[in-house]
Backbone of each chain as nested JSON, in Angstrom:
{
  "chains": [
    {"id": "A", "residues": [
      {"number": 1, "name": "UNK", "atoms": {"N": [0.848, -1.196, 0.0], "CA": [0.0, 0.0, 0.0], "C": [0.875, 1.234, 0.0]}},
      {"number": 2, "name": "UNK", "atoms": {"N": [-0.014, 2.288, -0.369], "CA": [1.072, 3.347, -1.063], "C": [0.731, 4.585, 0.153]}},
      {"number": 3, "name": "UNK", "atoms": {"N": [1.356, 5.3, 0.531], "CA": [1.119, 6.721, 1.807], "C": [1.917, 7.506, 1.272]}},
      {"number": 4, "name": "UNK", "atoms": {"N": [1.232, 8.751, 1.407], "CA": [2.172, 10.064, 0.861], "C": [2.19, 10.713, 2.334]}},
      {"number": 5, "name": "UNK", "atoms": {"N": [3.13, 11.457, 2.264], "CA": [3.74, 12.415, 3.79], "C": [3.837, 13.763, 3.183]}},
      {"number": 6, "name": "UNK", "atoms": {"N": [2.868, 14.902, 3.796], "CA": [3.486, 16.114, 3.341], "C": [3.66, 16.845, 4.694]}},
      {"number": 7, "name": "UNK", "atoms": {"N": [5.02, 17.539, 4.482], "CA": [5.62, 18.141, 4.978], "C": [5.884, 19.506, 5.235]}},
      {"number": 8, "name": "UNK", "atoms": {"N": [5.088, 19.989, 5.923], "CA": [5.256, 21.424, 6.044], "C": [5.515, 22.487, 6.859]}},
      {"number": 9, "name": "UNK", "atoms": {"N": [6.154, 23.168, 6.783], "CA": [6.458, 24.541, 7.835], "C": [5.5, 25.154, 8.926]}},
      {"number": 10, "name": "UNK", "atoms": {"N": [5.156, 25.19, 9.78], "CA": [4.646, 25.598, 10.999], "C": [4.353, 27.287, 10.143]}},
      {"number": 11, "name": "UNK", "atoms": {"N": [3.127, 27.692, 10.419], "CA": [2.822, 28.915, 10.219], "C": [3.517, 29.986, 11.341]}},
      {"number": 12, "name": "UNK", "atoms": {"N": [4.511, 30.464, 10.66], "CA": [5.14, 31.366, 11.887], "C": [6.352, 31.519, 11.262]}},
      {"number": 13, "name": "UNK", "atoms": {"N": [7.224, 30.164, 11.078], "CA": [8.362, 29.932, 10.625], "C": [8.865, 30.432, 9.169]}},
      {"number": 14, "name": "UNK", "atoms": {"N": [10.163, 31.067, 9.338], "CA": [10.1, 31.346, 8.483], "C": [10.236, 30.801, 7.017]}},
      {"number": 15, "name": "UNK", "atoms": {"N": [10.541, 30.801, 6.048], "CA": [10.675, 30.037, 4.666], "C": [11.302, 30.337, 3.829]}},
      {"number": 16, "name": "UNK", "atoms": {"N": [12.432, 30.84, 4.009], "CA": [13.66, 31.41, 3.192], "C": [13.727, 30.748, 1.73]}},
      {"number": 17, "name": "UNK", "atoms": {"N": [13.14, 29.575, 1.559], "CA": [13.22, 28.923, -0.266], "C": [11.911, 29.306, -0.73]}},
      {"number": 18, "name": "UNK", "atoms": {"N": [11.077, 29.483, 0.629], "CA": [9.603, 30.12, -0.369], "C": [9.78, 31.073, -1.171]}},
      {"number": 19, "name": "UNK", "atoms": {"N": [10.514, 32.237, -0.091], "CA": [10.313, 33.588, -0.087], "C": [11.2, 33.626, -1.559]}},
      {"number": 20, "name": "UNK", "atoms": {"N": [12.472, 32.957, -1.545], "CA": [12.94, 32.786, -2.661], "C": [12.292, 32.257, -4.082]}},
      {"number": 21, "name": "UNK", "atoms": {"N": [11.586, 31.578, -4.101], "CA": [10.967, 31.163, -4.995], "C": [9.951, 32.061, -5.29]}},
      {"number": 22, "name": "UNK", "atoms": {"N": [9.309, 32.925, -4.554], "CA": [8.28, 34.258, -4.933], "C": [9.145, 35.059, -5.363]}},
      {"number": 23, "name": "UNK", "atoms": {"N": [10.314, 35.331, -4.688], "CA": [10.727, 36.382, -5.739], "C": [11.304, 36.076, -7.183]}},
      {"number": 24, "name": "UNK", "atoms": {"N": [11.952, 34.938, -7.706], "CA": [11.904, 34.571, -8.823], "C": [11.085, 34.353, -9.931]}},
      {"number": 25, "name": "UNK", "atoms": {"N": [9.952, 33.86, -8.879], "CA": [8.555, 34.082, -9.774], "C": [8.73, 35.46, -10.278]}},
      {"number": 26, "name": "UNK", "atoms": {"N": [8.543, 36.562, -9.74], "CA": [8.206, 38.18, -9.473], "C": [8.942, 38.499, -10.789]}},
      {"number": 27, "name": "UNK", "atoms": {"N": [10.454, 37.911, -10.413], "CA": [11.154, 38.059, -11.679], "C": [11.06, 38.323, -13.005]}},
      {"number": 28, "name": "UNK", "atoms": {"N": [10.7, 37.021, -13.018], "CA": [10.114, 36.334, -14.487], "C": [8.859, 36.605, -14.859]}},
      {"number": 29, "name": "UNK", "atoms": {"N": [8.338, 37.604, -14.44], "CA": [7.189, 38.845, -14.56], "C": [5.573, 37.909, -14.175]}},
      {"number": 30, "name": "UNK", "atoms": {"N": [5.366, 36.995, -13.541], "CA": [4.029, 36.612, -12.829], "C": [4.148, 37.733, -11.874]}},
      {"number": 31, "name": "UNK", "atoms": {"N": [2.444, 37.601, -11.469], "CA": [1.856, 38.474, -10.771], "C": [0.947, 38.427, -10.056]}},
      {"number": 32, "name": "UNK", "atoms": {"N": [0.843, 39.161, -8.904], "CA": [-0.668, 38.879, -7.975], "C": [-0.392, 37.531, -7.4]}},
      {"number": 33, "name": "UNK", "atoms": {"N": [1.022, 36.897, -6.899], "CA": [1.583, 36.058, -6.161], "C": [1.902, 36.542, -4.837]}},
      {"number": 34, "name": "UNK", "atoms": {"N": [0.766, 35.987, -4.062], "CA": [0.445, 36.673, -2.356], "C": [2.091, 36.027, -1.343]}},
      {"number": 35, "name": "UNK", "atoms": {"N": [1.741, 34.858, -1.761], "CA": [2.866, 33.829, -0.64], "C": [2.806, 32.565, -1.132]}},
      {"number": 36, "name": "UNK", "atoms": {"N": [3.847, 32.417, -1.186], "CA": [4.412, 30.567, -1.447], "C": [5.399, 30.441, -0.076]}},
      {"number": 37, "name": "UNK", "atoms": {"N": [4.889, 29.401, 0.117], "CA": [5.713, 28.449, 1.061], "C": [6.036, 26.966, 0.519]}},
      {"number": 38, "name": "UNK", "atoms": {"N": [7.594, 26.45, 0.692], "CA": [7.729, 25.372, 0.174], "C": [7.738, 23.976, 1.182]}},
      {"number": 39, "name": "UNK", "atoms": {"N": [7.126, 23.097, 0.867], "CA": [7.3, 21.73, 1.968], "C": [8.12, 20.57, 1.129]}},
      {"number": 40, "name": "UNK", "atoms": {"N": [7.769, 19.47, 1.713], "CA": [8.424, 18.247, 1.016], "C": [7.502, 17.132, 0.871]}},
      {"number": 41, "name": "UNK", "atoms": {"N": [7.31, 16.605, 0.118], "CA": [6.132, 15.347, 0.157], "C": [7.043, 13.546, -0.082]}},
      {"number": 42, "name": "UNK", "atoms": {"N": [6.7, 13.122, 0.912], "CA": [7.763, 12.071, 0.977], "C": [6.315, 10.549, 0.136]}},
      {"number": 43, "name": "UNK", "atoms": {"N": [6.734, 9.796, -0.838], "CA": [6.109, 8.919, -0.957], "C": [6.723, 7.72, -0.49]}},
      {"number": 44, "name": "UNK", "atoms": {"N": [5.942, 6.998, 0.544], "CA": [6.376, 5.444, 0.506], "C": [5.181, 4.301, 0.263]}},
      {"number": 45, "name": "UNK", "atoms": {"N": [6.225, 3.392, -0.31], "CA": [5.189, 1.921, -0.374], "C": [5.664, 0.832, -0.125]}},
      {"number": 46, "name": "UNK", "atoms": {"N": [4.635, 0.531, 0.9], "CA": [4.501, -0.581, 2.481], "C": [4.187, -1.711, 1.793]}},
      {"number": 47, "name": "UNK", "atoms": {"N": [4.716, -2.877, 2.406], "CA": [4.136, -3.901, 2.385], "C": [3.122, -4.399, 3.428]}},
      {"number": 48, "name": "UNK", "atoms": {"N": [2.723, -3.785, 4.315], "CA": [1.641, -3.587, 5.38], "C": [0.166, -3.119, 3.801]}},
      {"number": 49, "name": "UNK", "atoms": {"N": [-0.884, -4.033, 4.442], "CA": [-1.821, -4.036, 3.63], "C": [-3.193, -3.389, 4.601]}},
      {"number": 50, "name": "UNK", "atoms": {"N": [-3.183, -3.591, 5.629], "CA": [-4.367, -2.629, 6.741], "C": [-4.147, -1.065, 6.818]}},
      {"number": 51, "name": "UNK", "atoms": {"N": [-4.582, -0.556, 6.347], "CA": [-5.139, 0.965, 6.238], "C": [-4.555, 1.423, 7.537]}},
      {"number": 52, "name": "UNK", "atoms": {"N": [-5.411, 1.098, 8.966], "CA": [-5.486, 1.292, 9.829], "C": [-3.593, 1.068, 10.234]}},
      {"number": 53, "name": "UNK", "atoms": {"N": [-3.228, 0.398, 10.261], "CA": [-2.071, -0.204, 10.679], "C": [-0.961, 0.725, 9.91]}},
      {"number": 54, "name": "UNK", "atoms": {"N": [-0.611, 0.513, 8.372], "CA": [0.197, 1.349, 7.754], "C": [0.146, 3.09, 8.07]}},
      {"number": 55, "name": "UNK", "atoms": {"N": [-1.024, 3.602, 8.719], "CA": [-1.475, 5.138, 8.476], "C": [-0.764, 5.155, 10.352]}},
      {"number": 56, "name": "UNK", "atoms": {"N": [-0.682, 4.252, 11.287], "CA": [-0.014, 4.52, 12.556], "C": [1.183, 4.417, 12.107]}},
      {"number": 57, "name": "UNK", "atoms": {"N": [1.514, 3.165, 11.705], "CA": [2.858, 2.991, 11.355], "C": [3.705, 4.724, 10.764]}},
      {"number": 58, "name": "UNK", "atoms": {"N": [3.153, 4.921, 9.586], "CA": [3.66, 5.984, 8.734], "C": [3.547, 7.474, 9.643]}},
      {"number": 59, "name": "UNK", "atoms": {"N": [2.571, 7.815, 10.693], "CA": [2.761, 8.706, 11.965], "C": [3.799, 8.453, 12.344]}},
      {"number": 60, "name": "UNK", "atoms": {"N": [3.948, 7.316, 12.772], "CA": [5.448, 6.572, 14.076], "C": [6.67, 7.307, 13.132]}},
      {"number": 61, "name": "UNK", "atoms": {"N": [6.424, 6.996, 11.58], "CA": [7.926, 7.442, 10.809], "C": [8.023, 8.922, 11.005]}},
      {"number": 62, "name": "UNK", "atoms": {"N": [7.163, 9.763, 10.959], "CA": [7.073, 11.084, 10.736], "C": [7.533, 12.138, 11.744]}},
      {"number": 63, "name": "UNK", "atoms": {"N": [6.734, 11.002, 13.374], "CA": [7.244, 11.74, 14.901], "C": [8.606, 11.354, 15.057]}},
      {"number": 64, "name": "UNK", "atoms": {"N": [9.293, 10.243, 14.295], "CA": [10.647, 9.65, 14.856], "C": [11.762, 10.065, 14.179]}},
      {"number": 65, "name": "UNK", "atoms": {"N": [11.454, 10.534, 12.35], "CA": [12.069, 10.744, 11.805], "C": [11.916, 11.817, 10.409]}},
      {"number": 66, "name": "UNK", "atoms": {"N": [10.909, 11.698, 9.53], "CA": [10.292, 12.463, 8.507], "C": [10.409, 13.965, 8.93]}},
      {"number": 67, "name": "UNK", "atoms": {"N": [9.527, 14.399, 9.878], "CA": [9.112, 15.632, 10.032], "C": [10.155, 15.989, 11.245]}},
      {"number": 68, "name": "UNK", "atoms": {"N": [10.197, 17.477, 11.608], "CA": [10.725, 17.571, 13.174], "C": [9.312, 18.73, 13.122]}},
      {"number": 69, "name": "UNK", "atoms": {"N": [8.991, 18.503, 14.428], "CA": [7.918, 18.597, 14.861], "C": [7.849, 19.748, 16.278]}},
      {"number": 70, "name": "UNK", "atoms": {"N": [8.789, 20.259, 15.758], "CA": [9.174, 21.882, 16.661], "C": [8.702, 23.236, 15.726]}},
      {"number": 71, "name": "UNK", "atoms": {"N": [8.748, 22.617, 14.521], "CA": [8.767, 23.688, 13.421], "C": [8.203, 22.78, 12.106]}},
      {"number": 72, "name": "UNK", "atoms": {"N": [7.773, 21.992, 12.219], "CA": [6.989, 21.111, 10.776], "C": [5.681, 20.7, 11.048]}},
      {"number": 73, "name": "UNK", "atoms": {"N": [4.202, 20.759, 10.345], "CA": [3.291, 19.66, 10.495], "C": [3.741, 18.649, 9.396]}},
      {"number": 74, "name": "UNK", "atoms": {"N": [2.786, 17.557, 9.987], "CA": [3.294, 16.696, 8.45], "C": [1.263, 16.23, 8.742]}},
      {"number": 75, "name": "UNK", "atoms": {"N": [1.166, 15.769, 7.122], "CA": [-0.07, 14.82, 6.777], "C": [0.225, 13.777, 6.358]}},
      {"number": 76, "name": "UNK", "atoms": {"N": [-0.916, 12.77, 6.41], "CA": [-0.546, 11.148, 6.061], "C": [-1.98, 11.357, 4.937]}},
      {"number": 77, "name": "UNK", "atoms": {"N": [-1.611, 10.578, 4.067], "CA": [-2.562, 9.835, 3.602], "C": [-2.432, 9.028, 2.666]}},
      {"number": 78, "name": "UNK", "atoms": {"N": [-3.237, 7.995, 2.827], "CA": [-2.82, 6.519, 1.917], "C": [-3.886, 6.65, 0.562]}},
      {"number": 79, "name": "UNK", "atoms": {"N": [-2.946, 5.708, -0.166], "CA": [-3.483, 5.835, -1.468], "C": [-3.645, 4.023, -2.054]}}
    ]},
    {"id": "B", "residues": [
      {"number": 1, "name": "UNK", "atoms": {"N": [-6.76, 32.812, -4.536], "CA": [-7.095, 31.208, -3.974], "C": [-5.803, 30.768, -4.098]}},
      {"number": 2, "name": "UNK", "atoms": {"N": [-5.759, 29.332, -3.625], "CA": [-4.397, 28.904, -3.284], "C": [-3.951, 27.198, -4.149]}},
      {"number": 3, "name": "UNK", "atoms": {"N": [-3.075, 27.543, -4.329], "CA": [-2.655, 26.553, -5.488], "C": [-1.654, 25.604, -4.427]}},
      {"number": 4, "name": "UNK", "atoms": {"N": [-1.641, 23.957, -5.015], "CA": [-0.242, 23.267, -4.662], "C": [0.269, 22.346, -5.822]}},
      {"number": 5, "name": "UNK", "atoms": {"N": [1.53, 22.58, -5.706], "CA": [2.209, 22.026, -6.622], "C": [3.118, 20.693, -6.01]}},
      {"number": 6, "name": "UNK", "atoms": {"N": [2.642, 19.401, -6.764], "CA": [3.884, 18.328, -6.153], "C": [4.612, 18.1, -7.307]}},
      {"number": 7, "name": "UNK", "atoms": {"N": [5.956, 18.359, -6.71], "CA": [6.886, 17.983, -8.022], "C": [7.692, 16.404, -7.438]}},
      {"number": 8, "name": "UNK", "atoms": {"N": [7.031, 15.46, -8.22], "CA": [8.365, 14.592, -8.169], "C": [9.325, 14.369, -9.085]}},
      {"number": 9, "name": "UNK", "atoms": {"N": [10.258, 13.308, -8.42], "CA": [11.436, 12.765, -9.509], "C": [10.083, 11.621, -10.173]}},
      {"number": 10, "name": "UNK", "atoms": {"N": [10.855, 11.69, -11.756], "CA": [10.215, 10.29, -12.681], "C": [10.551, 9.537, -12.363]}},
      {"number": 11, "name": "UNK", "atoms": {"N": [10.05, 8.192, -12.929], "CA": [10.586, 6.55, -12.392], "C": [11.419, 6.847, -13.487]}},
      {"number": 12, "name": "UNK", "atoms": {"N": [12.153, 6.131, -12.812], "CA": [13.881, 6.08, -13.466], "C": [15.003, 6.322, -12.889]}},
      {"number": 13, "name": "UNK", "atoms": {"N": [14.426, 7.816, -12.16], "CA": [15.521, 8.699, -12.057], "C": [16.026, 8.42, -10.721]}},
      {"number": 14, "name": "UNK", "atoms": {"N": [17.089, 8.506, -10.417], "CA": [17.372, 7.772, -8.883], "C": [17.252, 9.141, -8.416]}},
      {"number": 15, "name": "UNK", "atoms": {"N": [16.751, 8.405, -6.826], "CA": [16.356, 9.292, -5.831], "C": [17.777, 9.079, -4.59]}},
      {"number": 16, "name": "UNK", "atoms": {"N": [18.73, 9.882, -4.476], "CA": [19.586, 9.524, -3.537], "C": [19.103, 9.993, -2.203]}},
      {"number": 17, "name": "UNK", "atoms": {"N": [18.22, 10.873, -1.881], "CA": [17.842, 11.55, -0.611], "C": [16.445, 9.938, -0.375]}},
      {"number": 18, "name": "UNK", "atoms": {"N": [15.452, 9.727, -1.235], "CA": [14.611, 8.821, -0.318], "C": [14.995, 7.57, -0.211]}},
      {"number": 19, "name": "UNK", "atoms": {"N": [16.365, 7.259, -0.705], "CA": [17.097, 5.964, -0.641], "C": [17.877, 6.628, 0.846]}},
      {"number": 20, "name": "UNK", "atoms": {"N": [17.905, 7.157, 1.221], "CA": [19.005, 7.513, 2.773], "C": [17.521, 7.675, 3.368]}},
      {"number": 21, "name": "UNK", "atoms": {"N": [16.097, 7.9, 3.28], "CA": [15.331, 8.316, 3.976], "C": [15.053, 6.392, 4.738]}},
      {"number": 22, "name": "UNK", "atoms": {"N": [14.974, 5.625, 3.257], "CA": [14.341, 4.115, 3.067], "C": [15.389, 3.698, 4.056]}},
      {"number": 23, "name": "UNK", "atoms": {"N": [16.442, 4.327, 3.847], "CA": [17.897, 3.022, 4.902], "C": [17.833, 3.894, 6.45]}},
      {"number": 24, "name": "UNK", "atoms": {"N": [17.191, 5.211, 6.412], "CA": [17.382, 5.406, 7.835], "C": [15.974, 4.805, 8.89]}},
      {"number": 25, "name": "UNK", "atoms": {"N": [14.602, 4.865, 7.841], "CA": [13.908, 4.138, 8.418], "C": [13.991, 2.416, 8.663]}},
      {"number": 26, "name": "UNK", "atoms": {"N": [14.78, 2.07, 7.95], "CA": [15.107, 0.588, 8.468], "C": [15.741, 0.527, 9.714]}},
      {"number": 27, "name": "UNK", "atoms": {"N": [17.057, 1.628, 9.856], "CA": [17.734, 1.714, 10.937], "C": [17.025, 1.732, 12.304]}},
      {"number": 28, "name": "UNK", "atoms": {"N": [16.074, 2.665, 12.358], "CA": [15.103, 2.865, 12.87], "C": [14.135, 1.768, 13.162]}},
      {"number": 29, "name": "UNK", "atoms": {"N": [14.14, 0.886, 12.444], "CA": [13.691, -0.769, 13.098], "C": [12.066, -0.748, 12.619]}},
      {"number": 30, "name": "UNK", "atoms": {"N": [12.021, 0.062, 11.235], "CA": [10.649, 0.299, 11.153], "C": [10.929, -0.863, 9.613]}},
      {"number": 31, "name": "UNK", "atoms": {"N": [10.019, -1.72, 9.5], "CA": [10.186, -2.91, 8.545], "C": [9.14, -2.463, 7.305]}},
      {"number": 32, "name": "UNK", "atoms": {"N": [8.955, -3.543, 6.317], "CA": [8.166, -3.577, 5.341], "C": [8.171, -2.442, 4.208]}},
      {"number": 33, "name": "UNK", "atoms": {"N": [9.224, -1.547, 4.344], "CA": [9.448, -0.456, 3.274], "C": [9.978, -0.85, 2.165]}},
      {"number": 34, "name": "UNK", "atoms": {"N": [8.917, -0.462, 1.27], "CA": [9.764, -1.344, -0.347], "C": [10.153, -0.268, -0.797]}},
      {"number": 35, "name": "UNK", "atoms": {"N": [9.968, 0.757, -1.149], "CA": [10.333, 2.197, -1.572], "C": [9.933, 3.603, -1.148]}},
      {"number": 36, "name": "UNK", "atoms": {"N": [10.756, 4.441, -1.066], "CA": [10.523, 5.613, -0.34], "C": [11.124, 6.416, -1.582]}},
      {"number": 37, "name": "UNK", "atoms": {"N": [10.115, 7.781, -2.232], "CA": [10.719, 9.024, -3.31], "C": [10.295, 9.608, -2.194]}},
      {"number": 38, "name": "UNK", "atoms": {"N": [10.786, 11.128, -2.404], "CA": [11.114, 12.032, -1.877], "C": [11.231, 13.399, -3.047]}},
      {"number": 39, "name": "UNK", "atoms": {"N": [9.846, 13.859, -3.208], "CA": [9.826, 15.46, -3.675], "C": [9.396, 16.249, -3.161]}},
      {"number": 40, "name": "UNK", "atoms": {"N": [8.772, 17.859, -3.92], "CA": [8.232, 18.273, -3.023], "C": [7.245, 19.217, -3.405]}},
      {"number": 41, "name": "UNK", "atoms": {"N": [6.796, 19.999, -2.561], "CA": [5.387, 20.765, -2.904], "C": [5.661, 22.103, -2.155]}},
      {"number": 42, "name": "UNK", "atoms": {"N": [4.937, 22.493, -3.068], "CA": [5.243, 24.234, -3.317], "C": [3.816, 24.858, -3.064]}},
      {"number": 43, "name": "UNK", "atoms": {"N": [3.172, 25.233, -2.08], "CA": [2.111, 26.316, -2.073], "C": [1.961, 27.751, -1.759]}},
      {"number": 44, "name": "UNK", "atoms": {"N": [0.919, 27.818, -3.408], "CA": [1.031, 29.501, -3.869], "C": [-0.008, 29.962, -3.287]}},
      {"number": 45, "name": "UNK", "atoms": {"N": [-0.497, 31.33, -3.042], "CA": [-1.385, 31.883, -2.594], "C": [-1.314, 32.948, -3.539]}},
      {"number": 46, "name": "UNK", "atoms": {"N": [-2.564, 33.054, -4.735], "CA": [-2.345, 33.852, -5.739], "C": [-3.326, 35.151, -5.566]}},
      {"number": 47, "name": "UNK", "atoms": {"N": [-3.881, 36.025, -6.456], "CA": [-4.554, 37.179, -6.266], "C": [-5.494, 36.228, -7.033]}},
      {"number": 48, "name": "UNK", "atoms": {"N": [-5.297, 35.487, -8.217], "CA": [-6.292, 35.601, -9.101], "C": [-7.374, 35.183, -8.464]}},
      {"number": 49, "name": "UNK", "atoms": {"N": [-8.815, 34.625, -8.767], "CA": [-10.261, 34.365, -8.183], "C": [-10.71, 33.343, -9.081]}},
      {"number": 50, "name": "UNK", "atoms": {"N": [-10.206, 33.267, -10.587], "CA": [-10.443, 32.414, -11.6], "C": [-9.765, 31.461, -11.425]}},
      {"number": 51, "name": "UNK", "atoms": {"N": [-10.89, 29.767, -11.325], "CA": [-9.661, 28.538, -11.61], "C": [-9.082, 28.339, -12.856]}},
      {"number": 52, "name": "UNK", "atoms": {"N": [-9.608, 28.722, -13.626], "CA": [-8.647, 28.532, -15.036], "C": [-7.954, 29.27, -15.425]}},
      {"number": 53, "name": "UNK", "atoms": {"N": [-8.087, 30.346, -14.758], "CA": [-6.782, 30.846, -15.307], "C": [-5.728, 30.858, -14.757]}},
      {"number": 54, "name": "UNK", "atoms": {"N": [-5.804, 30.899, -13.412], "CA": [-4.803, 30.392, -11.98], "C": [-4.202, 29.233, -12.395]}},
      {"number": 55, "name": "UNK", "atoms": {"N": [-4.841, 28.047, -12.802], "CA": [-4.083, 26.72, -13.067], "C": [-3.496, 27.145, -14.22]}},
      {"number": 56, "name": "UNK", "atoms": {"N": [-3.406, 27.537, -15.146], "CA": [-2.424, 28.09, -16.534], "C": [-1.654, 29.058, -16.127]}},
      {"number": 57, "name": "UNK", "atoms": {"N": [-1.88, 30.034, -15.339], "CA": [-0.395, 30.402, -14.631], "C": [0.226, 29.453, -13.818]}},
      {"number": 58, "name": "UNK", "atoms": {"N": [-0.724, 29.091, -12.829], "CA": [0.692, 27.841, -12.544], "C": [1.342, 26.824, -12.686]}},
      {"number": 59, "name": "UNK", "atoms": {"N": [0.672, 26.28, -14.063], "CA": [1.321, 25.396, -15.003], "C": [2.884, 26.122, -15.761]}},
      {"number": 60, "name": "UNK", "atoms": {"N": [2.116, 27.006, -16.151], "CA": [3.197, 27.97, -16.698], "C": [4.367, 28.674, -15.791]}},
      {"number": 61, "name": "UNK", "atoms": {"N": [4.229, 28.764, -14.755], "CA": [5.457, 29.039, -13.235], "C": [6.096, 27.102, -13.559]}},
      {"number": 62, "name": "UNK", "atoms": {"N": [5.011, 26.492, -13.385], "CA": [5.914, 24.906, -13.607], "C": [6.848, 24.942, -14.729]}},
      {"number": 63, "name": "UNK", "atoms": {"N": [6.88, 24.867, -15.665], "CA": [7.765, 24.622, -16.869], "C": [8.245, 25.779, -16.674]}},
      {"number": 64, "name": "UNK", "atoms": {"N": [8.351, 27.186, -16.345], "CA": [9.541, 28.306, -16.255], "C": [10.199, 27.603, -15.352]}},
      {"number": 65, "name": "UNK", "atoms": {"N": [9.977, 27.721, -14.007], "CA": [11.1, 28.089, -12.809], "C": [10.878, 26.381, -11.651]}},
      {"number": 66, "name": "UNK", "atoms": {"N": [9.359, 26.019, -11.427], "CA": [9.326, 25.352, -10.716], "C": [9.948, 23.898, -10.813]}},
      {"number": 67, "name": "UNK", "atoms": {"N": [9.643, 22.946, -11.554], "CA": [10.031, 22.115, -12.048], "C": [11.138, 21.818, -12.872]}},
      {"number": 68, "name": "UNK", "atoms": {"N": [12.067, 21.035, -12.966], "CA": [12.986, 20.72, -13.84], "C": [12.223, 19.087, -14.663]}},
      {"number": 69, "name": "UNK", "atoms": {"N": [11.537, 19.827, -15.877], "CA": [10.832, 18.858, -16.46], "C": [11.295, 18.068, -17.175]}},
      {"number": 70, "name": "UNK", "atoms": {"N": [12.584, 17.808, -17.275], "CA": [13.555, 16.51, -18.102], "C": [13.649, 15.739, -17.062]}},
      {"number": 71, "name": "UNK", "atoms": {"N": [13.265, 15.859, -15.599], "CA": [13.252, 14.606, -14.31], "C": [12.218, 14.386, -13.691]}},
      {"number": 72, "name": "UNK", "atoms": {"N": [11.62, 15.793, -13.738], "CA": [10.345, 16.05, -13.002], "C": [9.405, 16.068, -13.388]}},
      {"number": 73, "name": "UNK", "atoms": {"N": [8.351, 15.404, -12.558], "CA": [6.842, 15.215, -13.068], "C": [6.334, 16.805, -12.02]}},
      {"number": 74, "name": "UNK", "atoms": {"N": [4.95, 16.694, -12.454], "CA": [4.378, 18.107, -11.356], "C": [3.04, 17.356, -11.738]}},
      {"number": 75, "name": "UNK", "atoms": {"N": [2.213, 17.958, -10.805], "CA": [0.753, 17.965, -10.586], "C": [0.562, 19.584, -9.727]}},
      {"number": 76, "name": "UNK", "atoms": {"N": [-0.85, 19.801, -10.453], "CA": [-1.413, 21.347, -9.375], "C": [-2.539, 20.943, -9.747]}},
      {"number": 77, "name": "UNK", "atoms": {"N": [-2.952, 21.415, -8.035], "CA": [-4.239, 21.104, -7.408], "C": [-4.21, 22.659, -6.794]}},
      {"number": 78, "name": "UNK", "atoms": {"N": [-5.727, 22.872, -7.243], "CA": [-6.494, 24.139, -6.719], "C": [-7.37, 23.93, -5.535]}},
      {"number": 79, "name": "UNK", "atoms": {"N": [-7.444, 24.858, -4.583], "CA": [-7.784, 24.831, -3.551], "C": [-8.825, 26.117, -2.788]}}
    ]}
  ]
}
């Protein structure tokens, strides 16, 4: 079974590759670009076949290792 | 309204960051991982109000600046 992880910045924090990436946009003449923030989306695929089971499991990866969780949310969801 | 963009690597292309993600979660004593990619996602917060035309600008930010489309796949989802 397949789980995607997204990874993202705590609203507060700052985002120095966002902010970078808006202004390059800006650059390259787009417009009416409020805020980008950038995350990471991690895909894995389990050989765990219970929904229930792989979606704790893939939390357990995220609090232990994926995300840091001082300054990141992360989402699960299986596919 | 607010746009997200996931960019991954294509199949093919080796992933050296979710191959260190796949061997640190083993380390970690977490089993059954057959593969782990690792890309990422970009969310815009635009002026525009129109979905069609919002998704053709940010298709069009994809093939300028966001994506490197000789490795990278993208998807955008409106929100």
């Amino acid at each position: 079974m397949k789980a995607r992880v997204f990874i993202t910045l705590k609203s507060g924090v700052l985002d120095p590759q966002g902010e970078a990436v808006r202004h390059s946009l800006g650059t390259l003449g787009f417009q009416g670009i409020e805020a980008v923030r950038q995350g990471k989306v991690i895909e894995l695929t389990l050989s765990e076949t219970d929904p229930a089971r792989a979606e704790a499991e893939v939390r357990a990866m995220c609090e232990k290792l994926l995300a840091n969780t001082v300054i990141e949310n992360y989402a699960v969801e299986l596919a």
